[in-house]
C-alpha positions in Angstrom: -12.6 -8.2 -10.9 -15.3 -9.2 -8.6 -18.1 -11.5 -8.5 -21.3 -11.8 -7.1 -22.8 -15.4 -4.9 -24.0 -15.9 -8.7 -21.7 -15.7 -11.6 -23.2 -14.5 -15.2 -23.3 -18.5 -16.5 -25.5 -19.4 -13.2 -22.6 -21.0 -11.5 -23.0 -20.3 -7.8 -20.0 -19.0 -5.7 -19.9 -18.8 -1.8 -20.0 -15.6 0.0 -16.5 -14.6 0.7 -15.0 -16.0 -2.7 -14.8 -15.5 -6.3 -15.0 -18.4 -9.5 -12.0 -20.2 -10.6 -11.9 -17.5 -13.7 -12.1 -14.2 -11.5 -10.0 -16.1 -9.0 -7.3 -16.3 -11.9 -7.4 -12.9 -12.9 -6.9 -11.4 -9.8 -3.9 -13.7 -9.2 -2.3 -12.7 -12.1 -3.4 -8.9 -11.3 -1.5 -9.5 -8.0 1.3 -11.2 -9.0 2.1 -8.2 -11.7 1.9 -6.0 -8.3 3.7 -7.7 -5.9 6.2 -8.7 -8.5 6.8 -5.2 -9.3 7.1 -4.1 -5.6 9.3 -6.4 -5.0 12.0 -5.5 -7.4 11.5 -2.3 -6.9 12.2 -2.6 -3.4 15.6 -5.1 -4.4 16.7 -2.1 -6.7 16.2 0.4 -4.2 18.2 -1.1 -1.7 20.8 -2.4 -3.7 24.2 -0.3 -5.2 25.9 -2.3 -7.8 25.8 -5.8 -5.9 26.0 -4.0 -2.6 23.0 -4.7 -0.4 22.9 -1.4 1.9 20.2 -2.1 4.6 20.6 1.7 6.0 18.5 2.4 2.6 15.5 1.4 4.7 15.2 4.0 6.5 14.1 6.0 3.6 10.3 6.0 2.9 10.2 5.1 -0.2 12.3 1.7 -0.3 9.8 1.3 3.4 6.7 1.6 1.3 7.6 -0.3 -1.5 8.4 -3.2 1.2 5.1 -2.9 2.6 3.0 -3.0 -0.6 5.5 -6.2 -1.7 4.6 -8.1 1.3 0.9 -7.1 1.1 0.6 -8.1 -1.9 1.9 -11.2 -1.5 0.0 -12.1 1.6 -3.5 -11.0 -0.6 -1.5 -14.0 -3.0 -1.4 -16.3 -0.3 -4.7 -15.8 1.5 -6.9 -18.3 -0.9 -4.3 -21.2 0.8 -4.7 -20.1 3.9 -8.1 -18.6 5.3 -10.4 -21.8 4.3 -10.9 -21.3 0.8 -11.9 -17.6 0.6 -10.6 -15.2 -1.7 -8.8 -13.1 0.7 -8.4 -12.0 4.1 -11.5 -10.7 5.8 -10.3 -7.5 6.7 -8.2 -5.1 4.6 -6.3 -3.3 7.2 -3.0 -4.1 5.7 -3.4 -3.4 2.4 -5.2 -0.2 3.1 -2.3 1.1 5.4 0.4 0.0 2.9 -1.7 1.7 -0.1 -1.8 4.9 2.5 2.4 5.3 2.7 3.0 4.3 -0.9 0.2 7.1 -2.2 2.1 9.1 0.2 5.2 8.6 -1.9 4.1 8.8 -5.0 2.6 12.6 -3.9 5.6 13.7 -1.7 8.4 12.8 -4.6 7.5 15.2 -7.4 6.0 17.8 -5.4 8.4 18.5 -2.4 11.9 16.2 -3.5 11.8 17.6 -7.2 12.4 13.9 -7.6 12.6 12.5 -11.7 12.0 9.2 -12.6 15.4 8.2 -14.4 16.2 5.2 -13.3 14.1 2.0 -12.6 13.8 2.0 -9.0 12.8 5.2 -9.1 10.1 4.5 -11.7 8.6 1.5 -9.7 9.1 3.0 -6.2 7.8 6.2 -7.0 5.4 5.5 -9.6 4.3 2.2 -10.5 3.9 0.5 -7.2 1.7 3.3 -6.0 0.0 3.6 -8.8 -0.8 0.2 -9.3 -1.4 -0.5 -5.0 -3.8 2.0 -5.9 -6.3 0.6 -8.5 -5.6 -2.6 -6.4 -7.5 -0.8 -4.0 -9.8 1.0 -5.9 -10.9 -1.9 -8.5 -10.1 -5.0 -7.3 -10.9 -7.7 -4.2 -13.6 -7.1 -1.6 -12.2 -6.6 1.8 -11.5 -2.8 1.3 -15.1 -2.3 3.2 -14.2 -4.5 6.2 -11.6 -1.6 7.5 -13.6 -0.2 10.7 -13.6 4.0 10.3 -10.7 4.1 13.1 -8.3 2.4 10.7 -6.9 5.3 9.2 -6.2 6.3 12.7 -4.3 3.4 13.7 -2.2 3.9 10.3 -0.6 6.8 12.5 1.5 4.4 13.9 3.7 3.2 11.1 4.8 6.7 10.6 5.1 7.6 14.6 7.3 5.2 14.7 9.3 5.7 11.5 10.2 9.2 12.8 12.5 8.7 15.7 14.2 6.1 13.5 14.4 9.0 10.4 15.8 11.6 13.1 18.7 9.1 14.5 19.7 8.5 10.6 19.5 12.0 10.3 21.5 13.3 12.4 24.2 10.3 12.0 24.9 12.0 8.9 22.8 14.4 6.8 18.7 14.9 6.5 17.7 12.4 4.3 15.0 14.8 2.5 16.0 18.6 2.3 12.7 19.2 3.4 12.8 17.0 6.1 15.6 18.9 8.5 15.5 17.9 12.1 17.8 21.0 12.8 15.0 23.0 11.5 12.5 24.8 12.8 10.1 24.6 10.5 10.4 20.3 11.0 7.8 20.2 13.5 5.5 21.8 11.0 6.7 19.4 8.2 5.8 16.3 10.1 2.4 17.4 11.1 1.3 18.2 7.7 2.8 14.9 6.6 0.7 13.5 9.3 -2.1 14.8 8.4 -1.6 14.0 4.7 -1.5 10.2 5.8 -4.6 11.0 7.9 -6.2 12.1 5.4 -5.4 9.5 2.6 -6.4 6.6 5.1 -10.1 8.0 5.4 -10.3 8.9 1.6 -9.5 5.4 1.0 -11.6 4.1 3.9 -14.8 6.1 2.0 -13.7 4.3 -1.0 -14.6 1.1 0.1 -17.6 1.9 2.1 -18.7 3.5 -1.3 -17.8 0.7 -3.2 -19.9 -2.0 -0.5 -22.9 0.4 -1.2 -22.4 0.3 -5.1 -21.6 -2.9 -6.0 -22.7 -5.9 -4.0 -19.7 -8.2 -4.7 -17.5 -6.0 -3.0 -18.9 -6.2 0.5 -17.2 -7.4 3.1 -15.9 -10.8 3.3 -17.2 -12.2 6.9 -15.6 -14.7 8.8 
């Protein structure tokens, strides 16, 4: 879903943005994926026609945000950054593709979860999957995220852990797995930590690999 400065019918494109056709396709790709964030996200924190804002502090409704309002910001960037494709720098996207992958692994393995209903489907599924080929297949700034990004993706989760132990202990752990009354919860959220760690630098290799490999997706500069 890239292109090169050159497109296959010799029509030349500037650095930094795609032709009117590709330009189109990944619009549509995007709206698909932020369109399916965001309802997921509406579903998730929704009971009948209750809104129920303490439903953000679980991770998946938190990830799902994320990914909705990065991918609508990668919708917006052509308007906004002087004609390019997208924003020069990935950061974003790469953290938000980070904590959704992180749901989509912790869900079946350690909740047991099932995909039932349709806000489970699209939180826990879908959105990840598809935030992930976003990142995988599609745009260019996935190689501008410096090799400390996945580091400074810590952050998100440091600071979504006081707010998980305070909504914890208001009521009851809101992942069995996840007790803060536990001993073994220490343990729990440095393997979780490490899991994000990890994630951010397998995806931060994915778009140094894809730079090396394929020449539209290099950075976009400016």
């Amino acid at each position: 879903m890239d292109t090169d400065s050159t497109t296959t019918t010799g029509t030349v494109v500037s650095a930094g943005r795609w032709s009117p056709p590709a330009l189109a396709v990944v619009t549509g790709w995007r709206i698909v994926l932020a369109g399916a964030a965001w309802a997921g996200f509406v579903l998730g924190m929704t009971r009948g026609d209750v809104w129920r804002w303490p439903n953000l502090a679980y991770w998946s409704q938190f990830s799902t945000l994320l990914v909705a309002l990065t991918a609508t910001g990668s919708l917006v960037a052509p308007l906004v950054v002087r004609g390019r494709s997208e924003w020069p720098r990935g950061s974003l996207r790469g953290a938000a593709t980070t904590y959704t992958t992180l749901t989509l692994v912790v869900f079946p393995l350690l909740l047991s979860g099932t995909y039932d209903d349709l806000d489970g489907q699209l939180m826990h599924l879908v959105v990840p999957v598809l935030a992930i080929l976003d990142w995988v297949l599609v745009g260019r700034n996935q190689a501008g995220v410096r090799w400390f990004g996945p580091l400074l993706w810590l952050i998100v989760p440091l600071l979504y852990l006081p707010v998980y132990v305070v909504r914890s202990n208001a009521s009851r752990p809101l992942y069995g797995f996840l007790d803060p009354a536990r001993g073994d919860f220490t343990g729990w959220v440095l393997i979780l930590l490490a899991a994000v760690l990890l994630i951010g630098h397998l995806y931060w290799a994915v778009g140094r690999a894809r730079a090396a490999l394929v020449p539209a997706a290099r950075p976009v500069r400016g």
